[in-house]
C-alpha positions as CSV (number, residue, x, y, z in Angstrom):
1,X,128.9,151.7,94.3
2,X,131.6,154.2,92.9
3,X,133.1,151.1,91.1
4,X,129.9,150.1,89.1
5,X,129.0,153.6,88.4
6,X,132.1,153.9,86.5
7,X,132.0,150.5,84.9
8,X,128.6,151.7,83.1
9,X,129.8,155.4,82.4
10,X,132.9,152.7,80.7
11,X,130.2,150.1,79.2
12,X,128.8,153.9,77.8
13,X,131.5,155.0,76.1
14,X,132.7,151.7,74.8
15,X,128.7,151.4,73.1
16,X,128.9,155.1,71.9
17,X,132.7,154.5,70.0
18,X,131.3,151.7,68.7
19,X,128.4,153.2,66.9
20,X,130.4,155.9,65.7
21,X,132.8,153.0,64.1
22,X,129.6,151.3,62.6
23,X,127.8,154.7,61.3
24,X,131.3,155.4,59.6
25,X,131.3,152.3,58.5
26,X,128.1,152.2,56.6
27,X,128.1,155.4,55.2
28,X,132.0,155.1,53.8
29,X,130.8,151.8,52.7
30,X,127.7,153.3,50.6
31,X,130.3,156.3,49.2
32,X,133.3,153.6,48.4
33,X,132.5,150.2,48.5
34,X,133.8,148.0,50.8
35,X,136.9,146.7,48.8
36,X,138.0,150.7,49.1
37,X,137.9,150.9,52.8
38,X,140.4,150.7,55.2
39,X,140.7,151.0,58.9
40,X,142.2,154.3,58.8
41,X,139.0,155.7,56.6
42,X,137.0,154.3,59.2
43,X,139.2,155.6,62.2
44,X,139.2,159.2,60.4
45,X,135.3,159.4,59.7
46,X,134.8,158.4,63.1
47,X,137.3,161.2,64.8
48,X,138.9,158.2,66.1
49,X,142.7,156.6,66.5
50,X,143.4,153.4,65.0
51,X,145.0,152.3,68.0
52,X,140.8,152.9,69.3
53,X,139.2,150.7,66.8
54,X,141.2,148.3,67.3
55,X,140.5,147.9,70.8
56,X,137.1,147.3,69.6
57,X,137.6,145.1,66.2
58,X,140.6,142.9,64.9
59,X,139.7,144.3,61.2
60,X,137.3,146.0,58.8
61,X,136.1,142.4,58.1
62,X,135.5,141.4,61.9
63,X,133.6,144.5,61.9
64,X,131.3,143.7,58.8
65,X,130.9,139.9,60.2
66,X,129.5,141.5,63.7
67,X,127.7,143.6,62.2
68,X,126.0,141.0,59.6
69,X,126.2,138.9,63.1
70,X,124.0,141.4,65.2
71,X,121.9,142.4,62.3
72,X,121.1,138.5,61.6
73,X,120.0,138.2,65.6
74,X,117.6,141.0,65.7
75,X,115.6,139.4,62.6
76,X,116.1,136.0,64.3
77,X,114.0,137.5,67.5
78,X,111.7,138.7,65.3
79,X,111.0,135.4,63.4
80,X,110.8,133.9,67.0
81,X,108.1,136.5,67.6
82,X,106.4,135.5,64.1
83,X,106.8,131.4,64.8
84,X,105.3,131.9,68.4
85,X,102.3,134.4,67.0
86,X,102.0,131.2,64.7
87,X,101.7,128.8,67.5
88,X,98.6,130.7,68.9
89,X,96.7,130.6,65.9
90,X,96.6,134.1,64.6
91,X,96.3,134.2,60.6
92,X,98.8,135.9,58.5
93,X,97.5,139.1,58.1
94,X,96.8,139.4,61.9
95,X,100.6,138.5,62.3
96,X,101.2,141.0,59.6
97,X,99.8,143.9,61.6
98,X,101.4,142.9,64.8
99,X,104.9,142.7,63.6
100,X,104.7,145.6,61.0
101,X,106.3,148.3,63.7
102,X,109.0,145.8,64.3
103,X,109.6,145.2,60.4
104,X,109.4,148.6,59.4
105,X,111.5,149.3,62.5
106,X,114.0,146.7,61.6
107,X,114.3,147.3,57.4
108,X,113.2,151.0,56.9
109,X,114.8,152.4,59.7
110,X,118.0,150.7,59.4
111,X,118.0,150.3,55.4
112,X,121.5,152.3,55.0
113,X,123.0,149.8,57.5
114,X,121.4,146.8,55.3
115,X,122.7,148.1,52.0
116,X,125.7,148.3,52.9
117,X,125.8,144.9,54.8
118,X,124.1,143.9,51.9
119,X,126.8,144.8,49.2
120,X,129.9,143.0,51.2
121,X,131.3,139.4,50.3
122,X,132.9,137.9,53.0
123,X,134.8,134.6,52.8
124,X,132.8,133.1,56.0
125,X,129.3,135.0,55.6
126,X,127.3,137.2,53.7
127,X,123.8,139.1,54.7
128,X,122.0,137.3,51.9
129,X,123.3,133.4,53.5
130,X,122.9,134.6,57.2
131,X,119.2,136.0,56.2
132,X,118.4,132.5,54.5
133,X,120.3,130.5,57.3
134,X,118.0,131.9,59.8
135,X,114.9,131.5,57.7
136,X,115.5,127.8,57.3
137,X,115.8,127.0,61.0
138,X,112.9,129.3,61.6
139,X,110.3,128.5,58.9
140,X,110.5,124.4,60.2
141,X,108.9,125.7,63.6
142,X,106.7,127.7,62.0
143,X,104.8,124.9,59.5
144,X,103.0,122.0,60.7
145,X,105.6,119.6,58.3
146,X,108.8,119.9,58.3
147,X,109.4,121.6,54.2
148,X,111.2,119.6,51.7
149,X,113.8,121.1,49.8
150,X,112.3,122.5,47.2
151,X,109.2,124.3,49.4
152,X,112.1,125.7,51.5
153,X,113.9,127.0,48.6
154,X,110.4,128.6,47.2
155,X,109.9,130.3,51.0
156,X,112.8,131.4,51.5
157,X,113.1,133.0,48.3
158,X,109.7,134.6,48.6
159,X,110.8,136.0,51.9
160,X,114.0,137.3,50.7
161,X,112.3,138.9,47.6
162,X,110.1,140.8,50.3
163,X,112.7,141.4,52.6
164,X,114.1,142.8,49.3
165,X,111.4,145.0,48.0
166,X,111.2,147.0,52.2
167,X,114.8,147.8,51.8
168,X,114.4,149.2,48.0
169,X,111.2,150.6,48.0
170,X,111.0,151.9,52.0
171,X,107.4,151.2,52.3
172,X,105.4,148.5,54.1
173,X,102.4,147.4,52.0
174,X,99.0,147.5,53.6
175,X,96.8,144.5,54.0
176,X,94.8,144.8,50.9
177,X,98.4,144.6,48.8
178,X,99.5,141.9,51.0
179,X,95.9,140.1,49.8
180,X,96.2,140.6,46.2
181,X,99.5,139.6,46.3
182,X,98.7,135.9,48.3
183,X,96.1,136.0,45.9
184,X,97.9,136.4,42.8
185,X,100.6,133.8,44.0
186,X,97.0,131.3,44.5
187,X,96.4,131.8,40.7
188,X,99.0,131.2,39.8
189,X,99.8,127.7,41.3
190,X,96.4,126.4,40.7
C-alpha cells in the first residue's frame, strides 16, 4: 500500500516536471525560435537542473518530437471519434457540433503549444507531415472509396487550411459559415 502510494506521488512529480519543461518550452520557443534554444534556457525557465531534464528527455529535439508525437495522438483520437460518428450516419454538420468542444479544446486551448510545434523543422518530423500523415490513414476509413491521390491531396489540404485558420484566427465558425463555405466550395467545382 505505502509502496504504490509513493509510486503515484513519483508518477506526480515526474508529470508536473514535465509540463513545466514543455510550458518553458513553448513559450521560449515563441520568444526565440527554436534554432536559439538550448537545454539550459529550458532548464532555467523551468527552475530546473539540467541534470533534471535530462532524466526526462535526451535533447531539445527529443522533446519537440514527443511533443509533435503526443500532440499528433490526441487529434488522431479525435479523427477516430469523427470516422466512427461517420460510420453511424450522422451528416457533417451534426458531426460538426459534436466534436466542436473537442476541436476548440484541442486548437484554441492549446494554440501556443501548436505554434510553436508548428514553427520547428525537425530532420525526422514536422507538425505539418505528422497532421497530414494522420489525415491520410484516417480520411480512407472515413469515405466509402478508398481516395486517389489527387482527392487526398485536395482533403488533406482543405483540412489543414482549417486546421490552419482555428489556430490563427481562435474562433470556431458556426454552422451557417460552415454552410456557405461547403457551399461556396459546390460552386465552385460545378
Amino acid at each position: 500500500m505505502f509502496g504504490e502510494k509513493e509510486e503515484l506521488m513519483t508518477d506526480l512529480r515526474n508529470k508536473r516536471t514535465e509540463m513545466l519543461i514543455e510550458n518553458s518550452f513553448i513559450q521560449l520557443v515563441r520568444q526565440q525560435g527554436f534554432n536559439n534554444v538550448s537545454v539550459i534556457d529550458i532548464s532555467n525557465k523551468a527552475l530546473i537542473n539540467r541534470q533534471t531534464f535530462y532524466r526526462h528527455y535526451q535533447d531539445k529535439y527529443h522533446l519537440a518530437a514527443k511533443m509533435i508525437q503526443d500532440f499528433v495522438s490526441t487529434y488522431d483520437s479525435v479523427l477516430k471519434k469523427r470516422s466512427n460518428l461517420n460510420k453511424q450516419n450522422q451528416n457533417f454538420l451534426s458531426i460538426t457540433s459534436i466534436l466542436a468542444p473537442d476541436i476548440k479544446n484541442l486548437l484554441i486551448k492549446q494554440r501556443e503549444k501548436i505554434l510553436a510545434l508548428r514553427s520547428i523543422q525537425l530532420d525526422s518530423k514536422d507538425l505539418s507531415s505528422e497532421i497530414k500523415r494522420v489525415l491520410r490513414n484516417n480520411l480512407v476509413s472515413m469515405l466509402e472509396e478508398k481516395p486517389d491521390k489527387f482527392e487526398m491531396s485536395l482533403l488533406t489540404s482543405l483540412i489543414l487550411g482549417s486546421f490552419n485558420y482555428l489556430i490563427d484566427e481562435q474562433e470556431f465558425p458556426d454552422t451557417s459559415q460552415i454552410q456557405h463555405a461547403i457551399t461556396g466550395i459546390l460552386c465552385l467545382l460545378s
